[in-house]
C-alpha positions as CSV (number, residue, x, y, z in Angstrom):
1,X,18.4,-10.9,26.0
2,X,16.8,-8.0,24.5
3,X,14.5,-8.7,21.7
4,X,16.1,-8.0,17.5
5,X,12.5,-6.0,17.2
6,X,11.0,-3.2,19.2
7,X,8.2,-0.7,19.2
8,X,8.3,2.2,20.2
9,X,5.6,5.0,21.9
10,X,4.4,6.5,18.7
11,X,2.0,3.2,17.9
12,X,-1.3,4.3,16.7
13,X,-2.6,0.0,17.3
14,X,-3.3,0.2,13.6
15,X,-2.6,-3.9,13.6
16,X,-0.8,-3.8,10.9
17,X,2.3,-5.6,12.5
18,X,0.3,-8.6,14.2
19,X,-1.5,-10.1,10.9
20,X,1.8,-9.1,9.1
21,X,4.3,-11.2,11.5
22,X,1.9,-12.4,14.5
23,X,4.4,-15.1,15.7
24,X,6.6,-11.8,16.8
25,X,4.1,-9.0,17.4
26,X,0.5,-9.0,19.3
27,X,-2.1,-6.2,20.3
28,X,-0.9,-5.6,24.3
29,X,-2.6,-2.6,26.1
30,X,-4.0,-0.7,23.5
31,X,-0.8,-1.0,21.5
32,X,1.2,-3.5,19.4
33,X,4.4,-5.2,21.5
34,X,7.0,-7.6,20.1
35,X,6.2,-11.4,22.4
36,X,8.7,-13.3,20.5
37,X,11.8,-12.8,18.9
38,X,12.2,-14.3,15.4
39,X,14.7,-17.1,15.5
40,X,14.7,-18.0,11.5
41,X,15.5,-16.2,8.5
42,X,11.8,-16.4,7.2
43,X,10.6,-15.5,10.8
44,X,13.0,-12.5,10.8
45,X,11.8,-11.4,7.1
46,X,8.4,-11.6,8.4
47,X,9.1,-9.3,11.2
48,X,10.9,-7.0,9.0
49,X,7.9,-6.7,6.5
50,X,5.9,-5.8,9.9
51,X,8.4,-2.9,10.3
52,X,8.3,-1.9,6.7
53,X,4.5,-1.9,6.6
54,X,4.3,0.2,9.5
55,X,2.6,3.4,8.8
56,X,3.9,5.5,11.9
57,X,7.6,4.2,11.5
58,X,7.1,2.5,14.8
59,X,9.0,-0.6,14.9
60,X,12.9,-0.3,15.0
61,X,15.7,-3.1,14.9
62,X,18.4,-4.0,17.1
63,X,19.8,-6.4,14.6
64,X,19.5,-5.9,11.1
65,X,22.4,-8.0,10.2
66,X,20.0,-11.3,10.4
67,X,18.4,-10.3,7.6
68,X,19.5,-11.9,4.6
69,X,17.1,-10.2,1.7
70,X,17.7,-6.6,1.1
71,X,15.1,-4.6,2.3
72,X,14.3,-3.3,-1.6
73,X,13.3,-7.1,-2.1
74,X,10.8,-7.9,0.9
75,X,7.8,-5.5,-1.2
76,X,5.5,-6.3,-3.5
77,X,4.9,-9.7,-1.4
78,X,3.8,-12.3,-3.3
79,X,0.3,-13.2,-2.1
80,X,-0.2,-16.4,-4.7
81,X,-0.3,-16.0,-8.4
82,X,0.2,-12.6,-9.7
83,X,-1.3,-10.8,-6.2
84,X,0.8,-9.2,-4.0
85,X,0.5,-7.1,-0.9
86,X,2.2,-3.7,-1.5
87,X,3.5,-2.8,2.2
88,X,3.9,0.6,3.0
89,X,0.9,1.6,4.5
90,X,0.3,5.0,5.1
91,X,-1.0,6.9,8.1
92,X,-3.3,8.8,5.7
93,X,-5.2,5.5,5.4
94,X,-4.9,4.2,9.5
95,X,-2.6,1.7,8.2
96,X,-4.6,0.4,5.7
97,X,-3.5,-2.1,3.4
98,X,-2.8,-1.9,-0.4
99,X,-2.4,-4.7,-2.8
100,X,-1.5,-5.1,-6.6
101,X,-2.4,-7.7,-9.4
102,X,0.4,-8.2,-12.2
103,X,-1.4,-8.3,-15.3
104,X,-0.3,-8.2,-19.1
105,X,-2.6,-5.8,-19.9
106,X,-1.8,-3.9,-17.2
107,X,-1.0,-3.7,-13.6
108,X,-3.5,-2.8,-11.1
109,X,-3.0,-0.9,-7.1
110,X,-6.0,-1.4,-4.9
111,X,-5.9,1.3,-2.4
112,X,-2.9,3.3,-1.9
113,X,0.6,2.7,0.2
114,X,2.8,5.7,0.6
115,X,4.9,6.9,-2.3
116,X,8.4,5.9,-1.5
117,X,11.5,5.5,-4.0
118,X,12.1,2.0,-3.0
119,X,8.8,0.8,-3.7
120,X,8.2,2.8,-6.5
121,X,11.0,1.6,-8.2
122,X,9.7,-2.5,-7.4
123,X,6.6,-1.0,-9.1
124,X,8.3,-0.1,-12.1
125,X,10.1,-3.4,-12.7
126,X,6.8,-5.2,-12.3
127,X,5.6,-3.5,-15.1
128,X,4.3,0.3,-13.9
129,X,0.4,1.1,-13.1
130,X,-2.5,1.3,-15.5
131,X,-5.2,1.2,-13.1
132,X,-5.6,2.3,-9.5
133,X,-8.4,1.0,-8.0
134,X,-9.6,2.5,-5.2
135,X,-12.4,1.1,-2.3
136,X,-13.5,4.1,-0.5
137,X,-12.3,7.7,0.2
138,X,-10.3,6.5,3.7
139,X,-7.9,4.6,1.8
140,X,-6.2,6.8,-1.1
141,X,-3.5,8.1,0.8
142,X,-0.8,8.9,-1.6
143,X,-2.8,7.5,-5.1
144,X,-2.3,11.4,-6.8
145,X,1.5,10.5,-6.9
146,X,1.3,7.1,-8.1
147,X,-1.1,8.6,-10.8
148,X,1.3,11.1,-11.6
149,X,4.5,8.4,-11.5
150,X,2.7,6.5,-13.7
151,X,0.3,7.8,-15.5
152,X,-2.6,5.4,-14.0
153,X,-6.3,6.0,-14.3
154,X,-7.8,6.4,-10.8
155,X,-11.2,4.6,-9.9
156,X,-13.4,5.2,-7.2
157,X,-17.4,4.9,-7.0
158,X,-18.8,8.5,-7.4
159,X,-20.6,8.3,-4.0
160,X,-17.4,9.0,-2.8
161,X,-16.5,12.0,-5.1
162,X,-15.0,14.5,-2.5
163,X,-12.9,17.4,-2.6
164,X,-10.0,14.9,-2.5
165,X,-11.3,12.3,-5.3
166,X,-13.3,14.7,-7.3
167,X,-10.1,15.1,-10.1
168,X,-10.1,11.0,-10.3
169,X,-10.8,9.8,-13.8
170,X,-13.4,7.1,-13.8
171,X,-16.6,7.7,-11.5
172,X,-18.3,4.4,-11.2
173,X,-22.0,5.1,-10.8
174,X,-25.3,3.2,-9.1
175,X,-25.8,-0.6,-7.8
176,X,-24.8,-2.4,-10.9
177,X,-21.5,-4.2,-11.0
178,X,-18.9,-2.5,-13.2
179,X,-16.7,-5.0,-15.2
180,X,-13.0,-3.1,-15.5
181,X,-12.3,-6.3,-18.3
182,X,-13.8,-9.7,-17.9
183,X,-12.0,-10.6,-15.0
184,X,-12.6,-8.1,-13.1
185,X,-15.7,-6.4,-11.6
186,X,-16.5,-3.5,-9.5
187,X,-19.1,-4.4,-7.3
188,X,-20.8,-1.4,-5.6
189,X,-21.5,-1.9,-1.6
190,X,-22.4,1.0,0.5
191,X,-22.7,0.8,3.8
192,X,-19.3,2.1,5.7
193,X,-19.6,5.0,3.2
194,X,-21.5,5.8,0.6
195,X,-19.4,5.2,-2.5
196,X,-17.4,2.1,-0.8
197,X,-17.1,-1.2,-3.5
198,X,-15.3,-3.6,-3.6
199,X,-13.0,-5.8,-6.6
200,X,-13.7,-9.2,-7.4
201,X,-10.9,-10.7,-9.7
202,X,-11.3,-14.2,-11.7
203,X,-13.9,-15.1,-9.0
204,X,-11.7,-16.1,-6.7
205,X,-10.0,-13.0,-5.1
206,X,-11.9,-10.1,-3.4
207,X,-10.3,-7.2,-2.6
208,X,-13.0,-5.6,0.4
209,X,-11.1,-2.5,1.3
210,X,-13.3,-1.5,4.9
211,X,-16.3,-3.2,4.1
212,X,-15.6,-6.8,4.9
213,X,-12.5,-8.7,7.2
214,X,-11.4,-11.4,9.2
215,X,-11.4,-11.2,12.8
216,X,-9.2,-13.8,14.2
217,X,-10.5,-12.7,17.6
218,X,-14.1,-13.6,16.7
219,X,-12.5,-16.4,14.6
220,X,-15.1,-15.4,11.4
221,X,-15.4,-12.8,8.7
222,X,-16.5,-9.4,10.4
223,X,-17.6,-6.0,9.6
224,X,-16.4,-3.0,11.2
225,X,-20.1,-2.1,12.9
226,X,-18.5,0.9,15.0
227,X,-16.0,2.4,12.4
228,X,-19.3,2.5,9.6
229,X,-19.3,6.1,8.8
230,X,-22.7,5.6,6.2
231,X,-25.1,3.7,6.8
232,X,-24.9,-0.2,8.8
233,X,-28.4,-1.4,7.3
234,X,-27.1,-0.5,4.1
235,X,-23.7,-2.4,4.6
236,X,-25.8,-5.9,5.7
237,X,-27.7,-5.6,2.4
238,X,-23.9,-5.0,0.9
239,X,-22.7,-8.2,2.2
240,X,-25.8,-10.3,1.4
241,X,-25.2,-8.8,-2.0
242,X,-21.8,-10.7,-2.1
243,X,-23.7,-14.2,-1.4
244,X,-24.5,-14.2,-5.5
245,X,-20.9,-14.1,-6.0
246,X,-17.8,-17.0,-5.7
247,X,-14.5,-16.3,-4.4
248,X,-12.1,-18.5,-2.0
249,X,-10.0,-14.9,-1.0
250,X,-10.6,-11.9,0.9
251,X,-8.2,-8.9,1.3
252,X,-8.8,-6.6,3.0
253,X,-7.6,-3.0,4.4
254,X,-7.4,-3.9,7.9
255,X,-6.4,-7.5,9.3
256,X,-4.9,-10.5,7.5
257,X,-5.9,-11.9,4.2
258,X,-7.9,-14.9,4.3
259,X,-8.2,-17.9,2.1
260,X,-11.2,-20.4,2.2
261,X,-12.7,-23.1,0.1
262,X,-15.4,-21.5,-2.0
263,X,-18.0,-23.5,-0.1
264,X,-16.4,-22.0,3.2
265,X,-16.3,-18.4,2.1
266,X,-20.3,-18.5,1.5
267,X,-21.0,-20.4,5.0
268,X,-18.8,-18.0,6.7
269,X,-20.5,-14.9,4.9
270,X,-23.8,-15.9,6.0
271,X,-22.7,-16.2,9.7
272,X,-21.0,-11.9,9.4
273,X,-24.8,-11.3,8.4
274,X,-26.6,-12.8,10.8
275,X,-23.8,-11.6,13.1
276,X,-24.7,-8.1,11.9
277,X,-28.2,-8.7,12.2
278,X,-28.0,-9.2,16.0
């Protein structure tokens, strides 16, 4: 029996699908490949969120009749409390991930999904965009419409002020940590470029963008040491910079969010140094 999922030849083996649903999708030959059809309703949803997320439009459905939630209703995801994962990722970005916080005094994107009516319209009904905060130059994809959609003040550090960042309107400058409100900081770590930082909200959620992940290969957090397109000394001083700082989540652009006791997080951030070191 032919699998309710399928992807097809135009895969760029972004990952996306295979942290988004890995009990149906998995990296096979260069290339993501459904291994398991979804048998449940949350299984299927999961696989479905795979197929929205996917930047090149890749996955396809046999049967879209198993899916009990409207499509308009599987994005913003709820990560836990007021976080969600976005969806959408855009080509622009190699897939990258984008994530939002809910906040009363205004909702914040981290990096950028593509502009699309349905999720634009989730956006609104969450409460619209005052902020979008933005890692590095790779991931802004489509953050000019969002800003003109709705209205919100772009961020990036100004080490990556470039032809396509330099109308932004808040430059972040320097080392120093830049607190957006008392919950959330900016902290400043070059390394896979210049201008990449990285958001730290109620000291317990950090948004890493390219600079930090989790590898389930390697089993451990993990930078990307062969995509670092600044400086890879710079980026272990980055990450021991993080040491002085207490969170129990990392989200990053590319692979799965990660959750971890507080105590965890710093043992396993000490072993991607020394990691890097080698």
């Amino acid at each position: 029996m032919a699998s309710s999922f399928y992807v097809d030849s135009t895969c760029i083996d972004c990952g996306t699908c295979y942290w988004v649903s890995p009990d149906t999708y998995k990296r096979d030959d260069g290339a993501s490949a459904v291994y398991n059809d979804p048998l449940d309703s949350e299984s299927f949803k999961s696989a479905y969120r795979a197929l929205l997320s996917c930047p090149t439009s890749s996955i396809g459905v046999n049967d879209s009749k198993k899916l009990d939630t409207p499509p308009a209703d599987l994005f913003p995801n709820l990560i836990e409390e007021n976080v969600f994962h976005t969806g959408f990722h855009s080509e622009k970005s190699f897939g990258a991930a984008s994530y939002m916080i809910q906040r009363e005094e205004g909702n914040i994107l981290i990096d950028s999904p593509r502009m699309l009516n349905l999720l634009k319209r989730k956006i609104h009904e969450l409460g619209g965009l005052k902020f979008q905060y933005l890692t590095h130059r790779d991931d802004i994809a489509d953050s000019d419409l969002y800003h003109e959609e709705f209205g919100s003040k772009r961020i990036i550090h100004k080490g990556d002020k470039i032809e396509r960042t330099d109308h932004y309107e808040l430059f972040i400058e320097g080392d120093a940590e830049y607190k957006l409100a008392e919950d959330l900081i900016i902290i400043p770590v070059p390394g896979h470029t210049e201008g990449h930082s990285v958001l730290l909200y109620k000291n317990k959620y950090l948004f890493t963008g390219d600079h930090l992940c989790w590898s389930t290969r390697l089993n451990q957090l993990y930078a990307f040491k062969n995509h670092c397109w600044f400086n890879f000394e710079e980026q272990i001083k980055s990450m021991e910079k993080l040491l002085d700082y207490n969170f129990e989540w990392v989200l990053p652009g590319h692979g799965s969010p990660i959750k971890l006791s507080q105590e965890k997080m710093k043992e396993e951030l000490q072993k991607c140094i020394e990691w890097m070191k080698e």
